[in-house]
DRENTOR-238570 format. One record per atom (N, C-alpha, C): residue number from 1; residue in three letters; atom name; x, y, z. Coordinates in Angstrom, 3 decimals, decimal comma. Example, Ala and Ser with C-alpha at 12.3 -4.5 7.8 and 13.67 -1.06 7.14 Angstrom:
<sites>
  seq  type  atom        c1        c2        c3
    1   ALA     N    13,190    -5,690     7,800
    1   ALA    CA    12,300    -4,500     7,800
    1   ALA     C    13,200    -3,300     7,800
    2   SER     N    12,850    -2,250     7,080
    2   SER    CA    13,670    -1,060     7,140
    2   SER     C    12,900     0,030     7,870
</sites>
This chain:
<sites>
  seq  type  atom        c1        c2        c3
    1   UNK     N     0,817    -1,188     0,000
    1   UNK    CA     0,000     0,000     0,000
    1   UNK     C     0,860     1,251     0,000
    2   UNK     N     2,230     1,174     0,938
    2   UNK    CA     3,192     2,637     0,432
    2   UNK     C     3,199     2,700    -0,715
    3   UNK     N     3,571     1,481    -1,299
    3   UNK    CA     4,218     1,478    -3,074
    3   UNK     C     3,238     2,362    -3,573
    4   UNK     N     1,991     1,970    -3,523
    4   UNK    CA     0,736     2,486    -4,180
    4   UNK     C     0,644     4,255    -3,704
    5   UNK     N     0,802     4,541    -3,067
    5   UNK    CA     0,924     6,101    -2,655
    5   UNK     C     2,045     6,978    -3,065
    6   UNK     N     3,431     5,956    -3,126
    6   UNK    CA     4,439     6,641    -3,298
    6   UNK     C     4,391     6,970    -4,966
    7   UNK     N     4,302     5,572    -5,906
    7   UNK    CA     3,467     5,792    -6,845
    7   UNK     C     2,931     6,807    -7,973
    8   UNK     N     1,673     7,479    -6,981
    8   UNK    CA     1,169     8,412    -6,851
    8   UNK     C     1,510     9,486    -6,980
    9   UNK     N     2,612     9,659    -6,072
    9   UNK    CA     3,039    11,106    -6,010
    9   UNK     C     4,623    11,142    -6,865
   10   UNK     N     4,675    10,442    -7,623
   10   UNK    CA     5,867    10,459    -8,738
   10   UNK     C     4,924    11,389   -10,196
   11   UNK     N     5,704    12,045   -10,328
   11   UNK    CA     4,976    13,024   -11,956
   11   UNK     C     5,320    12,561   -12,918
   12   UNK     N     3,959    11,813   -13,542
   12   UNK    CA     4,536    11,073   -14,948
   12   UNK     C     4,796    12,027   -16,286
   13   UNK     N     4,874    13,719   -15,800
   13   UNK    CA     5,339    14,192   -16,808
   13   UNK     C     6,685    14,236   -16,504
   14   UNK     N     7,110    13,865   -15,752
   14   UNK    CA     8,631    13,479   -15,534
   14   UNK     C     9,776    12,337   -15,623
   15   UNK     N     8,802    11,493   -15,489
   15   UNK    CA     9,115    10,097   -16,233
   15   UNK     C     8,984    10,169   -17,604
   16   UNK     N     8,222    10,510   -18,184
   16   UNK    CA     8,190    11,014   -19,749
   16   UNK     C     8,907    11,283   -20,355
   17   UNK     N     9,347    12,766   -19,196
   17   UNK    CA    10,831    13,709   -19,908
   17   UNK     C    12,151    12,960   -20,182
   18   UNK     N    11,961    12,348   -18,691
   18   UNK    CA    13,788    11,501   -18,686
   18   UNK     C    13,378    10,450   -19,884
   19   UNK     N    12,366     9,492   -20,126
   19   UNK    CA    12,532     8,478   -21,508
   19   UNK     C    12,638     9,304   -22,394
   20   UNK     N    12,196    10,052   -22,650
   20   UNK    CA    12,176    10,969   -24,127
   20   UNK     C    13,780    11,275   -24,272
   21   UNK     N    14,267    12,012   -23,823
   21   UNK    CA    15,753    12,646   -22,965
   21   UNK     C    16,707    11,207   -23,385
   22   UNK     N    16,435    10,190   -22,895
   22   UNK    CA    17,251     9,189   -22,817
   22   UNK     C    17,360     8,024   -24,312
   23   UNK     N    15,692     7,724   -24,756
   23   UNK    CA    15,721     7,431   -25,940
   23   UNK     C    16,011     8,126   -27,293
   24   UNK     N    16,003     9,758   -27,184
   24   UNK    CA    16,403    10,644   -28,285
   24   UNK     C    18,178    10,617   -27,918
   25   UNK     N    19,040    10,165   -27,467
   25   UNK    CA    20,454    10,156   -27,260
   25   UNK     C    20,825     8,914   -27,427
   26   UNK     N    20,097     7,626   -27,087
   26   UNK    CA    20,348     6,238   -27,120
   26   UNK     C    19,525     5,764   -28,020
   27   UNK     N    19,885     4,674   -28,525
   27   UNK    CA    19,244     3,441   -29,687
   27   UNK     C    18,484     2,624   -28,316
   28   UNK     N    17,104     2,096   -28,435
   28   UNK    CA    16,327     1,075   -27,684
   28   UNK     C    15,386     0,635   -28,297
   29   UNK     N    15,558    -0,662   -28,563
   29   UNK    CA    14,847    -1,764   -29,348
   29   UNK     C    12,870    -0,812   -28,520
   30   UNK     N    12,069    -1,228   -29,468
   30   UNK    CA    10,309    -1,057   -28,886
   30   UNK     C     9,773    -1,667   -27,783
   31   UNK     N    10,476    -2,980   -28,130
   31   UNK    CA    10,302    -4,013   -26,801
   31   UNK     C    10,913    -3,653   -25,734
   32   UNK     N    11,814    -2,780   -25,689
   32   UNK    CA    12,688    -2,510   -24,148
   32   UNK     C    12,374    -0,906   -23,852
   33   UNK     N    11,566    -0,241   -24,119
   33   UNK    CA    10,576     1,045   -23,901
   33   UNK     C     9,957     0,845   -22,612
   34   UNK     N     9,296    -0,280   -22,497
   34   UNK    CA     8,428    -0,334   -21,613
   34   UNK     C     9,083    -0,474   -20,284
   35   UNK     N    10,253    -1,303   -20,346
   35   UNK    CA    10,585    -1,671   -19,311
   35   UNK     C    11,352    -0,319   -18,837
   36   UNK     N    12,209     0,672   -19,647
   36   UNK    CA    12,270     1,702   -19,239
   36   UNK     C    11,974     2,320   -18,666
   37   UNK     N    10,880     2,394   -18,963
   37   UNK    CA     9,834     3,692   -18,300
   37   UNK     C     9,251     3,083   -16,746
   38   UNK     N     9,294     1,751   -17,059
   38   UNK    CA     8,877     1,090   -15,704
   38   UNK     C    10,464     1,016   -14,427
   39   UNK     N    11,736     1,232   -15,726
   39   UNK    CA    12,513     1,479   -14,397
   39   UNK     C    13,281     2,919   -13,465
   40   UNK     N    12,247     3,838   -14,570
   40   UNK    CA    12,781     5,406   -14,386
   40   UNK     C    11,586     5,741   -13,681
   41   UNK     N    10,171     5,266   -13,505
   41   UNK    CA     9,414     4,914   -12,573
   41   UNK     C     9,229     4,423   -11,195
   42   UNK     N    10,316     3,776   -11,346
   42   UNK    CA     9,988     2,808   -10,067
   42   UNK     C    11,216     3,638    -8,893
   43   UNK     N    12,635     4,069   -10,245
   43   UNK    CA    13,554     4,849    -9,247
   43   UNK     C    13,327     6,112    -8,828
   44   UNK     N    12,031     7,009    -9,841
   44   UNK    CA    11,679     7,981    -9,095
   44   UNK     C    10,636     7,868    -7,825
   45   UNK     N    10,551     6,575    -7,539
   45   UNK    CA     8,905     6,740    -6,339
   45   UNK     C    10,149     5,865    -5,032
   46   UNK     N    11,223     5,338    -5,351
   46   UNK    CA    12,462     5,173    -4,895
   46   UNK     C    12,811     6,468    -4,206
   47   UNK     N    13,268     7,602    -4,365
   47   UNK    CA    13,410     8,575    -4,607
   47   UNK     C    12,331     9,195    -3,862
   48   UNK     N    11,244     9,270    -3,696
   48   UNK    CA    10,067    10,121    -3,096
   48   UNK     C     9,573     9,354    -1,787
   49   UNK     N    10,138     8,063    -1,365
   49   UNK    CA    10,017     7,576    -0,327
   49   UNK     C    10,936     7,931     0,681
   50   UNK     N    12,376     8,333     0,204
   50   UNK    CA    13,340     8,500     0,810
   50   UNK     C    13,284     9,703     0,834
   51   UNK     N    12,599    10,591     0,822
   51   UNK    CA    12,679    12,275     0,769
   51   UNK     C    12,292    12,681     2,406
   52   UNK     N    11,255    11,860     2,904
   52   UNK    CA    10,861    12,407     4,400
   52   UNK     C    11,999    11,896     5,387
   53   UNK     N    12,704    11,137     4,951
   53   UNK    CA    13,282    10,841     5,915
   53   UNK     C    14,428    11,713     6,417
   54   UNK     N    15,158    11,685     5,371
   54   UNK    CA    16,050    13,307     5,303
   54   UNK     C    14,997    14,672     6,072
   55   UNK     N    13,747    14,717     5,731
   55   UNK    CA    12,896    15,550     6,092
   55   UNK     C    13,493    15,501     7,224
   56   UNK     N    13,530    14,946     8,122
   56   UNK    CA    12,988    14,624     9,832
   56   UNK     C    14,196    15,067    10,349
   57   UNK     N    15,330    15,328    10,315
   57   UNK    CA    16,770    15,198    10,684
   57   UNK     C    16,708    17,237    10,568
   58   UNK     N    16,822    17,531    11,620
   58   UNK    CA    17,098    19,143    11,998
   58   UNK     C    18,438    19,866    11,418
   59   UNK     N    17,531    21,001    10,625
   59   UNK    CA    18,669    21,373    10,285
   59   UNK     C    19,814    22,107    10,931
   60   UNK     N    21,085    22,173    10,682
   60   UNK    CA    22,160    22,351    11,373
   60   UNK     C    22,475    24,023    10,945
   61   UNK     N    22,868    24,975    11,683
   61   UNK    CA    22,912    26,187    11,344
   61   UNK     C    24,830    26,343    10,949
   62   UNK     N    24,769    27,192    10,324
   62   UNK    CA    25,969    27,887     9,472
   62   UNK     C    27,281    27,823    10,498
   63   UNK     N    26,558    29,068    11,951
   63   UNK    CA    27,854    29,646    12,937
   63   UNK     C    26,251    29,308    13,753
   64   UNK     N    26,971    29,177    15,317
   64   UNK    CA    25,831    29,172    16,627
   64   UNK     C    25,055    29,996    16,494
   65   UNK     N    23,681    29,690    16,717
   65   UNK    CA    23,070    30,752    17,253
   65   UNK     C    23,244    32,139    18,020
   66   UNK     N    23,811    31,514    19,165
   66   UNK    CA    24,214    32,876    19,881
   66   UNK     C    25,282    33,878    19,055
   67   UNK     N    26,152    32,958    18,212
   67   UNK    CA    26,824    34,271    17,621
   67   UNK     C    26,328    35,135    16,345
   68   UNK     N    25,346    34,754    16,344
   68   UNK    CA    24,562    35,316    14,718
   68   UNK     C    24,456    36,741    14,889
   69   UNK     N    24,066    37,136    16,076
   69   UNK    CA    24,018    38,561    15,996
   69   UNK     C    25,573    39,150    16,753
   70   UNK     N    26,328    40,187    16,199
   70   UNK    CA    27,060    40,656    16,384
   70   UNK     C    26,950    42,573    16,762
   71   UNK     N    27,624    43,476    16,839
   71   UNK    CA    27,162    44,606    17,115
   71   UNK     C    27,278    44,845    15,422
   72   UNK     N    28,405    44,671    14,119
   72   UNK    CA    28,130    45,875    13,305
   72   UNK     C    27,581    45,090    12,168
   73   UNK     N    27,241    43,528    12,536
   73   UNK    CA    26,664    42,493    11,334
   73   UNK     C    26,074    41,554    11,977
   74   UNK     N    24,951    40,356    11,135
   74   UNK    CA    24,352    39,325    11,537
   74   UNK     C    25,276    38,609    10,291
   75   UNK     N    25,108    37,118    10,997
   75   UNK    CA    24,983    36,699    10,124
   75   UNK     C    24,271    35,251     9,696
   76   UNK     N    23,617    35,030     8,857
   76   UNK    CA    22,837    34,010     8,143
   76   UNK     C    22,851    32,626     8,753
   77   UNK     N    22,097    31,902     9,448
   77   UNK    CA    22,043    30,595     9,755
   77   UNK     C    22,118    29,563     8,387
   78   UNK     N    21,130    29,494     7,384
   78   UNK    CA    21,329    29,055     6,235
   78   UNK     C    22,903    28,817     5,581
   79   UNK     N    23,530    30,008     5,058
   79   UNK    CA    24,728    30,047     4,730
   79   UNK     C    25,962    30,197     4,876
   80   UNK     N    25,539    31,559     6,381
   80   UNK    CA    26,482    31,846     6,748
   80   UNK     C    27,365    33,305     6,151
   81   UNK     N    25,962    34,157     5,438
   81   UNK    CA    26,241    35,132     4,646
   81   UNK     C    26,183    35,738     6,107
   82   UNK     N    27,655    37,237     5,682
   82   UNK    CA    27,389    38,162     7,258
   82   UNK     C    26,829    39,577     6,278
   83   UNK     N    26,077    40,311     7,249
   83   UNK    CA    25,950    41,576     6,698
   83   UNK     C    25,550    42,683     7,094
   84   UNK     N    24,808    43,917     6,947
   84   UNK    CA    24,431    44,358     8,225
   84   UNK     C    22,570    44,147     8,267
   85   UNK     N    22,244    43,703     7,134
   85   UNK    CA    20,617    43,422     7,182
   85   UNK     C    20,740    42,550     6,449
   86   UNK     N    19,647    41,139     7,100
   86   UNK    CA    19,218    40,307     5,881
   86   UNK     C    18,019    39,588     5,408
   87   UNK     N    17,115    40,682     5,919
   87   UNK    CA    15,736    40,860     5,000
   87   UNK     C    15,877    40,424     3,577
   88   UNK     N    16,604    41,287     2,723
   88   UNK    CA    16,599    41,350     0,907
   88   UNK     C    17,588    40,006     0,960
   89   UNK     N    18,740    39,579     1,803
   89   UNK    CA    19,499    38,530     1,309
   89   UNK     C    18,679    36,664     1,755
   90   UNK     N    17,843    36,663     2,774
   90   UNK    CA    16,713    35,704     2,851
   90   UNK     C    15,798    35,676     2,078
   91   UNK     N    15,543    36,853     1,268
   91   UNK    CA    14,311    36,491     0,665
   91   UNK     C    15,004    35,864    -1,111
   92   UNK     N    16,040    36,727    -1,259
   92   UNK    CA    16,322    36,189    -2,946
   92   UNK     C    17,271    35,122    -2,709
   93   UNK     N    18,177    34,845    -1,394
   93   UNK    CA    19,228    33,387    -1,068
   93   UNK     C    17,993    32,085    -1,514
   94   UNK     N    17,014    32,433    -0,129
   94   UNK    CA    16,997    31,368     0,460
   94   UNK     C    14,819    31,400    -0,489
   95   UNK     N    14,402    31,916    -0,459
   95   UNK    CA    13,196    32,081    -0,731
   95   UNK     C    12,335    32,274     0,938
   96   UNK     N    12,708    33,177     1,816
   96   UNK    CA    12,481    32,908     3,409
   96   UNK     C    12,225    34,565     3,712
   97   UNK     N    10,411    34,362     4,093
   97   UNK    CA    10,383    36,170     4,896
   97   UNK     C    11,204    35,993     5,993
   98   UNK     N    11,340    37,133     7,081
   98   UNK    CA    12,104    36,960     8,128
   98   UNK     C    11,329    35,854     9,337
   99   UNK     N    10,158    36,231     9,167
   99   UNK    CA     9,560    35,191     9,718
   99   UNK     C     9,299    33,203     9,592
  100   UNK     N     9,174    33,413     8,463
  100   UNK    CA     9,457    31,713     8,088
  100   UNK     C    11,189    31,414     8,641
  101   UNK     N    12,009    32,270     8,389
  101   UNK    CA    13,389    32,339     9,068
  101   UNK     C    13,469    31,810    10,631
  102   UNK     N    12,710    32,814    11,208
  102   UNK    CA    12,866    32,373    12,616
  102   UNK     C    12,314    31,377    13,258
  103   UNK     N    11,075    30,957    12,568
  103   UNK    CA    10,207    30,023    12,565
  103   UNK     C    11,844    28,640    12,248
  104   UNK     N    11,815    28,353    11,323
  104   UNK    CA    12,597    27,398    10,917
  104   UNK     C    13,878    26,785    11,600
  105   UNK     N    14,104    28,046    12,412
  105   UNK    CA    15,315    28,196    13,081
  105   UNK     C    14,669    27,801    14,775
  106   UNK     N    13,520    28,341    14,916
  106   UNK    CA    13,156    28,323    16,131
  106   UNK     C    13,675    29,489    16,704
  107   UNK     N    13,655    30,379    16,605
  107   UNK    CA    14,568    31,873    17,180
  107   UNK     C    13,269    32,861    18,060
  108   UNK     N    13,234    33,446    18,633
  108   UNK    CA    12,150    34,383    18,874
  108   UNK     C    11,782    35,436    18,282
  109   UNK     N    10,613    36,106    18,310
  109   UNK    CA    10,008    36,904    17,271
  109   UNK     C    11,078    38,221    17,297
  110   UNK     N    11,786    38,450    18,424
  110   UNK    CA    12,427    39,850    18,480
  110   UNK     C    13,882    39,534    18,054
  111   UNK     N    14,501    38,420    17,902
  111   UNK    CA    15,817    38,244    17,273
  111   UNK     C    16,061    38,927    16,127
  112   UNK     N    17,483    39,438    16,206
  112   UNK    CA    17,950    40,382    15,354
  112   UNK     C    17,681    40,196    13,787
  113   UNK     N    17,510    41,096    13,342
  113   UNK    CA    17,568    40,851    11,388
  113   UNK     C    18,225    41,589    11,180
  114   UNK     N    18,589    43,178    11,507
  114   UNK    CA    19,508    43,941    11,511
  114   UNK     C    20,921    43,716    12,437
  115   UNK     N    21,701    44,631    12,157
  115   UNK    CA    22,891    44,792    13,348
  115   UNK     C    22,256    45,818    13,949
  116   UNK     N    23,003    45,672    15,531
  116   UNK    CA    22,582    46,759    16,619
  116   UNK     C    23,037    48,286    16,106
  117   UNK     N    24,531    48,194    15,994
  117   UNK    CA    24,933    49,569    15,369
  117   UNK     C    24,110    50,411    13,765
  118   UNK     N    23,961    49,045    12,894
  118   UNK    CA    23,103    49,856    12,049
  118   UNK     C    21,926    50,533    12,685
  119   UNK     N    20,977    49,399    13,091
  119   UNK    CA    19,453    50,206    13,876
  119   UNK     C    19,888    51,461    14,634
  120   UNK     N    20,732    51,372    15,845
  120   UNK    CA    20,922    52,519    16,101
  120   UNK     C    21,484    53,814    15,280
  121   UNK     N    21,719    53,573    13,941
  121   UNK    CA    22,563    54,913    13,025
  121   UNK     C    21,313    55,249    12,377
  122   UNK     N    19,935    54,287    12,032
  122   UNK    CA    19,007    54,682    11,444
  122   UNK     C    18,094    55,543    12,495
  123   UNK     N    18,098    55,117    13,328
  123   UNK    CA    17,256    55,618    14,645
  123   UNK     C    17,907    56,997    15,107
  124   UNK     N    18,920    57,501    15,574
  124   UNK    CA    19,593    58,675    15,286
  124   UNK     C    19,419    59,218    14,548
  125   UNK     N    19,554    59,084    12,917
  125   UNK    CA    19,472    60,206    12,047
  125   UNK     C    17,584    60,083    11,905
  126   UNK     N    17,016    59,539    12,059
  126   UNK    CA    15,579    59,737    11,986
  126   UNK     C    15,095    60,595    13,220
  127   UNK     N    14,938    60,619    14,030
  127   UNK    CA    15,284    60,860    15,116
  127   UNK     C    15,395    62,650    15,090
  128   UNK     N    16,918    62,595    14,219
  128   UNK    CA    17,196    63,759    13,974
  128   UNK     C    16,788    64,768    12,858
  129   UNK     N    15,875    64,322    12,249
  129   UNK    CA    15,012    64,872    11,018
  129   UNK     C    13,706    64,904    11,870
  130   UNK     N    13,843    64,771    12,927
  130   UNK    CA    11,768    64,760    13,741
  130   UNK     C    10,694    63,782    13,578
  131   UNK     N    11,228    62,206    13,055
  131   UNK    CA    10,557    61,400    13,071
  131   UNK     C     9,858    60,993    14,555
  132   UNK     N     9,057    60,654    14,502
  132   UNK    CA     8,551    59,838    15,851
  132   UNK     C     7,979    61,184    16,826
  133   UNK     N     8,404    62,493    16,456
  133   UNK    CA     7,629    63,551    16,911
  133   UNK     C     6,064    64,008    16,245
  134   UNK     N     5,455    64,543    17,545
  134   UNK    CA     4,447    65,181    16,857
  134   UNK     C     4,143    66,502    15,908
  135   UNK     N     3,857    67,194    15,180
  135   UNK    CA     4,108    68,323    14,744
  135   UNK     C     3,889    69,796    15,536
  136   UNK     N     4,177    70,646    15,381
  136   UNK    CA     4,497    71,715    16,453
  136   UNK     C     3,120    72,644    16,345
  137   UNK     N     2,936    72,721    16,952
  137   UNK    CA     1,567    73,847    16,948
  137   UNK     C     1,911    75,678    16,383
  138   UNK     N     1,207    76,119    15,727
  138   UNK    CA     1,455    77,346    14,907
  138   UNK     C     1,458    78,346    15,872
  139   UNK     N     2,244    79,340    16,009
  139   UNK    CA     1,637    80,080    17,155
  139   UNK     C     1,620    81,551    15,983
  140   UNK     N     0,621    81,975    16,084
  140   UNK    CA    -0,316    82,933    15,157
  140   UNK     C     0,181    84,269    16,215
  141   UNK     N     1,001    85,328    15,680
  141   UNK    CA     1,154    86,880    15,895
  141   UNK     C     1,160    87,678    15,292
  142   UNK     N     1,414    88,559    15,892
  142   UNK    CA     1,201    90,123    15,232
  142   UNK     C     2,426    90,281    14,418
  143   UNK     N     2,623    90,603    13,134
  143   UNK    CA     4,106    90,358    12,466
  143   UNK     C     4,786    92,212    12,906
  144   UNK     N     5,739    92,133    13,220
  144   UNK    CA     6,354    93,416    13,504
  144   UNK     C     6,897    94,083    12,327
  145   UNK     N     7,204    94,827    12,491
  145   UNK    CA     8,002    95,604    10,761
  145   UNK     C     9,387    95,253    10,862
  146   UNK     N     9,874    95,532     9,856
  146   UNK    CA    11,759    94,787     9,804
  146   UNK     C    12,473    95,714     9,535
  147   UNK     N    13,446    95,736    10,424
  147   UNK    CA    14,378    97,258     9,889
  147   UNK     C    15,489    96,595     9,055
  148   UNK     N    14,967    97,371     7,991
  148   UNK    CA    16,197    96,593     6,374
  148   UNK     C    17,827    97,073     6,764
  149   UNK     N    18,873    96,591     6,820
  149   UNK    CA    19,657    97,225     7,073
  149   UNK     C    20,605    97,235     5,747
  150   UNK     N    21,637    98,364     5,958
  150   UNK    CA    22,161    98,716     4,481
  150   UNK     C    23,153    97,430     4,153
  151   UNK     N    23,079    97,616     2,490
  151   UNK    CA    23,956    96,738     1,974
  151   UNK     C    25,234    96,313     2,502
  152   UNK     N    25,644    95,499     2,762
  152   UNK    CA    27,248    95,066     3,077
  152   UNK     C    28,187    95,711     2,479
  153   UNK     N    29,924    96,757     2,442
  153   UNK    CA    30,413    97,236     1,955
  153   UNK     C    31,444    95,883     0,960
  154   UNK     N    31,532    96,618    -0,266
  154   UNK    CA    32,204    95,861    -0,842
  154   UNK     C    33,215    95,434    -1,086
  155   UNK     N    34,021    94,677    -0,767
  155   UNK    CA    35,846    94,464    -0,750
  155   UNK     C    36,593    94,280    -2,143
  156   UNK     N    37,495    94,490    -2,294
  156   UNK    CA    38,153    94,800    -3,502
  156   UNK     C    38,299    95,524    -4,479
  157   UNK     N    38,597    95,611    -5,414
  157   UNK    CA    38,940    96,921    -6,123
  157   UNK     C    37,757    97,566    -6,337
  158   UNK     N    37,435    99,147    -7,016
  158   UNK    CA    36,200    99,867    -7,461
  158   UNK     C    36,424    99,433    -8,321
  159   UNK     N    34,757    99,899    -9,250
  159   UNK    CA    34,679    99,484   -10,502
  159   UNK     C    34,866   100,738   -11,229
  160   UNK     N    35,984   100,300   -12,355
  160   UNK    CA    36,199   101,574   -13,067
  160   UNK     C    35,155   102,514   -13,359
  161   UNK     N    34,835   103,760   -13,741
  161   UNK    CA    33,911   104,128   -14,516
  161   UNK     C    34,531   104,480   -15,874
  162   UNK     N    33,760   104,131   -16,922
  162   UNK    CA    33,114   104,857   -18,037
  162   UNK     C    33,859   106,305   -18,414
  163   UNK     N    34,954   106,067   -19,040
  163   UNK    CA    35,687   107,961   -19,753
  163   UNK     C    34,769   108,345   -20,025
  164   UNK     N    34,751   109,569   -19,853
  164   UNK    CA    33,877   110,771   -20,814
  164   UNK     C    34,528   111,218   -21,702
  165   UNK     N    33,935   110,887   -23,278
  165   UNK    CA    34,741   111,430   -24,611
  165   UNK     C    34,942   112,825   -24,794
</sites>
């Protein structure tokens, strides 16, 4: 009854491909077709039985856990890429939001994705542009008059004037 399930979940457009693939490169009598296909069959459901088992066996991370986060980089359980964010490098490495990440890893929801020193250089200069503040209230007065004061004197040579013919 496995046979019959495993079977199942083999894609006979894939068994197809490899005979096609294999008889367009090789000479095979008509009579030995069948058995082909019955043995590129049988090694792919071969093949799909032995897949969970590997499943079950935890995966092993890159560098320890504890050292993944560092102050001016993380770096990658998967590979072992260091950097200072790896949002954009999980998602096009590995196909992994940050969350399926930590999930996979078992990590907690607040474990680093950034470095500490980056967050803190973004948080500073935001910070320092008035993010996270509220906006300032207008305070409406009486505008006073402005005493214009005279032009600045000018340094360096005069400007010639103009002979009179």
């Amino acid at each position: 009854m496995a046979d019959e399930s495993a079977a199942q979940m083999v894609d006979l457009n894939l068994v197809a491909e490899i005979v096609r693939s294999y008889v367009a490169q090789n000479s095979v009598d008509v009579d030995q077709v069948a058995g082909l296909i019955a043995t590129v069959h049988r090694s792919l459901s071969g093949l799909v039985q032995s897949a969970p088992v590997s499943a079950l066996a935890p995966p092993v991370p890159a560098v320890p856990i504890r050292r993944s986060v560092q102050r001016d980089y993380v770096i990658c359980l998967e590979c072992g890429y260091r950097g200072q964010m790896l949002r954009r490098h999980l998602n096009v490495a590995h196909g992994l939001e940050p969350v399926d990440y930590r999930a996979r890893w078992k990590l907690p929801a607040d474990h680093a994705i950034t470095s500490p020193a980056y967050s803190e250089r973004r948080s500073t200069m935001a910070k320092g542009i008035g993010f996270g503040r509220r906006p300032r209230q207008m305070v409406v007065s009486t505008p006073t008059p402005e005493v214009v004061a005279p032009p600045p004197k000018r340094r360096g040579r005069k400007p010639r004037l103009a002979a009179a013919e």
